[in-house]
C-alpha positions in Angstrom: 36.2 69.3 -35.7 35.8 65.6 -34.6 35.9 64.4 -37.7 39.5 66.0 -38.4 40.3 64.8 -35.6 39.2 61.1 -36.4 41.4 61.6 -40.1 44.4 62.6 -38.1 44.3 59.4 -36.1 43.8 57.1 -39.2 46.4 59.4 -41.8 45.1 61.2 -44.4 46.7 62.1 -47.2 46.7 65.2 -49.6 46.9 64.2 -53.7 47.5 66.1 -56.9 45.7 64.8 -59.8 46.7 65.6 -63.7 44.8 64.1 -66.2 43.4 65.3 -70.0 39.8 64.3 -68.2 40.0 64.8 -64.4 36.1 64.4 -63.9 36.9 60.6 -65.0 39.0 60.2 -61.7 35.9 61.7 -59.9 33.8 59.0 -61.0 35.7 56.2 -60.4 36.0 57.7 -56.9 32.6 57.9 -57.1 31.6 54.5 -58.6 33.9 52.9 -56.0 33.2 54.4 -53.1 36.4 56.2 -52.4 35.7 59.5 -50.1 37.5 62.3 -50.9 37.6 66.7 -49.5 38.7 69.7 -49.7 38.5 69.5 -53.7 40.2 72.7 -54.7 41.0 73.2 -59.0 43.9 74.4 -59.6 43.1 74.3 -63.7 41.0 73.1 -65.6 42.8 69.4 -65.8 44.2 69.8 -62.4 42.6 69.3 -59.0 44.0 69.1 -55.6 41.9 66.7 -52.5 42.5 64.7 -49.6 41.7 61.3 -48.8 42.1 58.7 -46.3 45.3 56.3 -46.0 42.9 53.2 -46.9 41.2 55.5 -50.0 44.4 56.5 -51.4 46.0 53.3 -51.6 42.8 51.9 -53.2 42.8 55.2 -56.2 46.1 54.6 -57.2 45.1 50.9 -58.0 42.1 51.5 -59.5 43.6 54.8 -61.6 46.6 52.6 -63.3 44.9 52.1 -66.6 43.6 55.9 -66.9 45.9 58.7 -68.4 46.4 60.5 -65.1 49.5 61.4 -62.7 48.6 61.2 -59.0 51.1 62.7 -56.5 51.2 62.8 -53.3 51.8 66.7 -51.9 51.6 65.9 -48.1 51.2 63.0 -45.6 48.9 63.7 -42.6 48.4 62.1 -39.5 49.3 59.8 -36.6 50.1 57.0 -38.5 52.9 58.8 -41.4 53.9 60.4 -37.8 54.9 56.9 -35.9 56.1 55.2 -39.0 59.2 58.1 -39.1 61.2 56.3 -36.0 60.8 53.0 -37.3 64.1 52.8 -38.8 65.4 54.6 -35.5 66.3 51.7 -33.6 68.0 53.6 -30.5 65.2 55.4 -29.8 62.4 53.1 -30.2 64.8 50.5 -27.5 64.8 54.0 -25.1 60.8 54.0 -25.5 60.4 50.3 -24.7 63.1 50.6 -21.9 60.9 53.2 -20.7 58.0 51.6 -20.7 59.1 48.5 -18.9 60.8 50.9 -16.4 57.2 52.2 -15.7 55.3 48.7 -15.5 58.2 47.8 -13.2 58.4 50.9 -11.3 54.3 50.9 -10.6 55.0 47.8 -8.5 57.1 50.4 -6.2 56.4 53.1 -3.6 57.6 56.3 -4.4 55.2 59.0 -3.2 53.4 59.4 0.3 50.3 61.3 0.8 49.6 61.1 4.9 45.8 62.1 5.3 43.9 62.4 9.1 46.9 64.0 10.9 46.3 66.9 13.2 48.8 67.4 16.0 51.3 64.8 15.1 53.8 65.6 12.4 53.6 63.5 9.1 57.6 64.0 9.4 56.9 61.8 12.6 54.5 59.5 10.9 57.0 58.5 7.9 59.7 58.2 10.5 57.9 55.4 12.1 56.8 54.0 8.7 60.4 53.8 7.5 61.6 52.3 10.7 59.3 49.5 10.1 60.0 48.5 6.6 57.9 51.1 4.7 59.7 54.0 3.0 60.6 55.2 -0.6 61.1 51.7 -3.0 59.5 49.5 -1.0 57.6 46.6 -2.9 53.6 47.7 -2.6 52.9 44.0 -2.5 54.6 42.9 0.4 53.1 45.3 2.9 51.4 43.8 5.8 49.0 46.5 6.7 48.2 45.0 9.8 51.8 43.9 10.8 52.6 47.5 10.4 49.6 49.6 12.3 50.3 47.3 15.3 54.3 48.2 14.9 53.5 52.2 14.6 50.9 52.6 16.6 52.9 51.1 19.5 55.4 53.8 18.5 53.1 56.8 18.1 50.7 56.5 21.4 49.4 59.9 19.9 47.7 57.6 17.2 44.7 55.3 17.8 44.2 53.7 13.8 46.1 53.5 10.7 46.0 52.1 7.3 48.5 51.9 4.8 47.0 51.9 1.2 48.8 51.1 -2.1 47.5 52.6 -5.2 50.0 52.3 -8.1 53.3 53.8 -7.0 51.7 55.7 -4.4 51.2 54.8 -0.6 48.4 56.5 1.1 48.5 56.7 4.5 45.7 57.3 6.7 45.5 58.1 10.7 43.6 58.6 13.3 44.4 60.7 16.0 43.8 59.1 19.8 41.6 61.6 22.4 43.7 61.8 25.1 41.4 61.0 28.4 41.0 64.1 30.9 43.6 63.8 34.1 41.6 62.1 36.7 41.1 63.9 40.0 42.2 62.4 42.8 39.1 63.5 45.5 40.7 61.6 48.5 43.6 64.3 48.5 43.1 67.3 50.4 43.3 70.5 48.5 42.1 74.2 48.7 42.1 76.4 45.8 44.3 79.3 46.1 44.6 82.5 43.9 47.1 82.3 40.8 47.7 86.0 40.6 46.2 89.0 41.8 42.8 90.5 41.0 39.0 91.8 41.5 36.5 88.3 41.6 33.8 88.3 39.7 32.3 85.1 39.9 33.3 81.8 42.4 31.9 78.5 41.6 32.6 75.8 44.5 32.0 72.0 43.1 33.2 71.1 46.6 34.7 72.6 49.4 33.6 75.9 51.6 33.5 79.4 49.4 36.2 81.8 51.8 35.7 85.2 49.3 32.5 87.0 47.6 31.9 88.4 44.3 33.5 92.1 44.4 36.6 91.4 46.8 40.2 92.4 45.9 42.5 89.1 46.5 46.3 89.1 46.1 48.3 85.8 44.8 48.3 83.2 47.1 45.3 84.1 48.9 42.7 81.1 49.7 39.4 81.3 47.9 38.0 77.8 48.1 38.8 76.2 51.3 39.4 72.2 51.9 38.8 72.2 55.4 34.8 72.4 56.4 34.0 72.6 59.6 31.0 70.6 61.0 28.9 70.6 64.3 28.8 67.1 65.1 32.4 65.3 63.5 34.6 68.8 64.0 36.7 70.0 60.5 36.2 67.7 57.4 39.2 67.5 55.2 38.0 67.7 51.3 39.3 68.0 47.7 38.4 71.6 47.0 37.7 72.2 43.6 36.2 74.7 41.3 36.8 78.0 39.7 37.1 81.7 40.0 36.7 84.3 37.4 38.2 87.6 38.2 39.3 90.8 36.5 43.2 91.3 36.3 45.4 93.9 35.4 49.1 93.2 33.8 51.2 95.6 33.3 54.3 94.5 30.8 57.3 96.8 29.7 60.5 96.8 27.1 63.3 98.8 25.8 63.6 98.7 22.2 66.7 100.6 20.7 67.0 102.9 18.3 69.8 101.5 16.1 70.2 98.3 14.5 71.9 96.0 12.3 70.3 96.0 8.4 71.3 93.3 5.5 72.9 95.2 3.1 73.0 92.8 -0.2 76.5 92.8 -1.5 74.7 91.7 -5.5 77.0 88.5 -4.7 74.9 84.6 -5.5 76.0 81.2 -5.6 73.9 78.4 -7.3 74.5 75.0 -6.1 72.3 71.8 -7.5 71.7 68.5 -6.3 70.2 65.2 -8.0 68.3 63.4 -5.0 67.2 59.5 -6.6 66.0 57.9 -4.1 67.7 58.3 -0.4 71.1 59.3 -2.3 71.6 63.1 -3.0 74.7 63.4 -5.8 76.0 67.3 -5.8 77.3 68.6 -8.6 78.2 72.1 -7.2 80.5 72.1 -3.5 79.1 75.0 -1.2 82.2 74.9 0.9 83.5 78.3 -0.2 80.6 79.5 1.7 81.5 79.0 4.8 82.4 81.6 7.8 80.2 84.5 5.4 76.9 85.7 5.8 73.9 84.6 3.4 70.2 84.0 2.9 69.3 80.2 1.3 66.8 80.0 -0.6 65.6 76.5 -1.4 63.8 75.3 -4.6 62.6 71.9 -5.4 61.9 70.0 -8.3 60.1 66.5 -8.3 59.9 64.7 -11.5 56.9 63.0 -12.9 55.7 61.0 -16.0 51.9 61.3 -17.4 51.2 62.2 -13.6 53.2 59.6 -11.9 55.8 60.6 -9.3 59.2 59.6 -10.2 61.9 58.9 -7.2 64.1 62.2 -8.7 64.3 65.5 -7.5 66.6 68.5 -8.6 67.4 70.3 -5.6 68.7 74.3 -6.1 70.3 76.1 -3.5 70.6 79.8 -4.0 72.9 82.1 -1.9 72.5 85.3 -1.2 75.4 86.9 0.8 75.1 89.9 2.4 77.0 92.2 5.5 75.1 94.0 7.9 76.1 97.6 8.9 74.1 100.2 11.6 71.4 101.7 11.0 69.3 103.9 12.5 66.0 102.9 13.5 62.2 105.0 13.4 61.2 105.4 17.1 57.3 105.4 15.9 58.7 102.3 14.0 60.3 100.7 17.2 57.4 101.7 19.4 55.3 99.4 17.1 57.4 96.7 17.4 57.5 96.7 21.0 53.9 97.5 21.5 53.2 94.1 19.1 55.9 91.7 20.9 54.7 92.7 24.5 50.5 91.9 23.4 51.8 88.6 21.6 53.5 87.3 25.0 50.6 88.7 26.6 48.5 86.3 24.8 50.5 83.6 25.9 50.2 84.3 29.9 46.0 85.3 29.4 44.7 82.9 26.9 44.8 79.4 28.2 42.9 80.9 31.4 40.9 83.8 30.0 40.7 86.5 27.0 42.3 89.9 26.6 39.8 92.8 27.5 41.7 96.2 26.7 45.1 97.0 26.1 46.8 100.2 26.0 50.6 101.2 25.6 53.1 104.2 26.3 56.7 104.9 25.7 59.0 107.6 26.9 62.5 108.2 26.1 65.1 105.7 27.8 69.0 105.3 27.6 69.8 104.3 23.5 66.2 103.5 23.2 62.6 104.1 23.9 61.2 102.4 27.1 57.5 100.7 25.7 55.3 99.9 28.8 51.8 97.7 27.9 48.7 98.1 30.4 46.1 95.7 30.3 42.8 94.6 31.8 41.8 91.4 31.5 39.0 88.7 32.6 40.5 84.8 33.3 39.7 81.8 35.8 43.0 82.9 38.7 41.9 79.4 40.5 44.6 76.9 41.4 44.4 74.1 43.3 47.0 73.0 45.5 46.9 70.1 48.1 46.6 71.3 51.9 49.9 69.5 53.6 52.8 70.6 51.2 55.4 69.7 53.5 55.8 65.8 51.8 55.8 65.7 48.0 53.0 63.2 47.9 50.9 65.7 50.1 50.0 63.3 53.1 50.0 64.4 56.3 53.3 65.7 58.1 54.7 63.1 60.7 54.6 64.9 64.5 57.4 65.6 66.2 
């Protein structure tokens, strides 16, 4: 196999030989070293073989003054391939063109890869890049990488390092993300800790201040459970910053009507195709989607980035397909609807529980209700109901009320 592949590369070429005395030619290929295959008699003064470009060239010289006819019955290779555009002028200017485009064009960003992000969006990132000078056809030469992290990460506090790398036509961009430092507490301002909701404590943990409820009382929102104020025998009450937390068990009870009809796509088999050529920044349209307008639809949008031998190229084909549709009534499965309800009251359950505690058990009901069915979600769960909140709340900055 390697070797065919190594006589492809170099052109091989597939002969007929006629002669009165063929086995002559096979000496003389022999005596002058001329390496020849896939022999194949076709009579008995007729043979068929292949030989390299080189060898071929060097039988027909050496075969002039023998009774034979040589002729050629195929040309193999990349060479006989190549040498058919040579008199093809307009395309061999297209292939240099296109090579100088490429050597020109590597000198030139055209891709971004944004590595190290987390919480801030690489939309964000390349915002900031483009505002300073970096974006799509920028010279890779002439960035300053340090010009530029100073620039964006004045821009992007969220970020604490950057580095801009240029690798062919590619920029690769890479971040680090800044740990934001936990809000200081302020322990010269007095505060108590007061109950966030309502519920049964489990647990109360006092870093400072004077514990006012026990493990296994009921306390209602509002109520104090980690008092500011300590009393002493000697100095009389101590103002402190109470802090800590308290873990209790809390119910929630959550309910919604979902109705039983609703409005359904109904697919009228009507689509418009519109396509764009992005180069660059500039988008050219060559389909107008005002007809569209005022009537219902689903986009759907389908992109198509160019590349050569695995090099990004600034052009995209951009298809918009549109799917119109009208909606009409339908009637809607009250199991069906009970599900839905019973899912969208758990997921905004989940957002009131989990940055304090976790979800324990959750059960739901429904009944009939006017148009609909009436969904009601009972839960248990376990989550830290501590707030603090300063003492003297009659002045925003929480100092001390003025007498009267």
């Amino acid at each position: 196999m390697l070797k065919e592949i190594v006589n492809r590369m170099r052109g091989q070429v597939r002969i007929r030989v006629e002669a009165p005395f063929p086995e002559r030619i096979l000496n003389l290929c022999g005596e002058r070293n001329l390496a020849f295959w896939d022999l194949d008699w076709e009579s008995e003064t007729t043979f068929t073989c292949r030989l390299s470009r080189r060898d071929y060239h060097g039988l027909r010289q050496a075969a002039k003054h023998l009774e034979c006819a040589i002729t050629v019955v195929r040309r193999e290779g990349m060479p006989y391939f190549v040498g058919r555009f040579r008199k093809r002028y307009a395309l061999l200017a297209g292939l240099a063109l296109c090579a100088a485009g490429m050597s020109v064009g590597s000198f030139f960003i055209w891709d971004f890869t944004v590595e190290g992000n987390e919480t801030v969006a690489e939309e964000e990132i390349l915002r900031a890049l483009e505002k300073n000078g970096v974006g799509i056809g920028t010279f890779g030469f002439s960035l300053d990488a340090e010009d530029i992290r100073n620039h964006v990460l004045l821009e992007i506090p969220e970020l604490s390092w950057m580095t801009v790398n240029v690798s062919g036509c590619r920029a690769y961009v890479q971040v680090r993300e800044r740990v934001m430092a936990p809000e200081m507490v302020d322990e010269r301002q007095p505060t108590n800790v007061v109950a966030r909701r309502a519920g049964l404590v489990q647990q109360v943990r006092a870093l400072e201040g004077v514990k006012c409820v026990l493990p296994g009382t009921a306390v209602e929102e509002g109520q104090l459970l980690i008092s500011g104020v300590e009393d002493t025998d000697t100095f009389g009450a101590r103002l402190l910053a109470g802090m800590g937390t308290v873990q209790a068990r809390t119910w929630y009870t959550l309910s919604t009507v979902m109705p039983l009809s609703a409005q359904e796509k109904r697919y009228t088999g009507e689509e418009k195709l519109c396509v764009s050529l992005v180069v660059g920044k500039e988008r050219v349209k060559f389909f107008s989607n005002s007809s569209i307008e005022g009537r219902k639809y689903d986009k759907i949008t389908t992109r198509h980035p160019f590349s050569l031998f695995g090099l990004p190229l600034p052009v995209t084909v951009v298809t918009e397909r549109y799917r119109f549709y009208e909606t009409e009534p339908s009637a809607v499965d009250p199991q069906a609807a009970e599900e839905t309800a019973g899912a969208l009251l758990e997921a905004y359950l989940h957002t009131l529980v989990d940055p304090y505690g976790q979800v324990r058990s959750v059960l739901c009901s429904s009944r009939s209700a006017d148009g609909g069915v009436l969904v009601t979600l009972r839960a248990e769960c376990e989550e830290q109901i501590g707030e603090t909140v300063p003492i003297y709340q009659d002045n925003p900055d929480g100092s001390r009320p003025a007498k009267r």
